[in-house]
Phi, psi and omega in degrees: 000148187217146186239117177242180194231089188298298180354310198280346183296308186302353196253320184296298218290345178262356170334282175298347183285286191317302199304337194285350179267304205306136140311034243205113157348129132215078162250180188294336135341303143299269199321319174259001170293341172275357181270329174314301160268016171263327191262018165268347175261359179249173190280131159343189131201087189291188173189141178237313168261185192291316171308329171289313190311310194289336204258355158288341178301317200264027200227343173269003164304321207269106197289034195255320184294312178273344177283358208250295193302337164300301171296326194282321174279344154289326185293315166316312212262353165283295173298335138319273170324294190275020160232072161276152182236039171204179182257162201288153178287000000 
């Protein structure tokens, strides 16, 4: 048995797609300080056995759910960009 958090899978896996329009630090640094703070603004979604794990797959179908992870990662990656925690390149 294992305790996963899927939010966080869902935020990586759509992460480089959102950034790539973005003007925005993506070093690896920045990318995870914006997954850091796109998933301190979205709701857990723990899951402990494979059936949760699935119905949560299918509940990400649902687009009220990827507009929300969309949103949570540009504000995140806008507020990152002007609060780098690293020196300019």
């Amino acid at each position: 048995m294992f305790l996963k958090n899927y939010m966080e899978e869902a935020v990586k896996g759509m992460l480089d797609n959102v950034l790539k329009d973005l003007d925005v630090c993506k070093c690896d640094r920045c990318k995870l300080d914006i997954m850091a703070l796109a998933l301190n603004n979205l709701p857990p979604k723990y899951t402990v056995t494979e059936i949760g794990e699935l119905y949560l797959r299918t509940n990400e179908l649902q687009q009220q759910f990827e507009v929300d992870i969309v949103s949570a990662i540009i504000n995140a990656a806008q507020y990152v960009n002007k609060h780098r925690r690293h020196e300019e390149a």
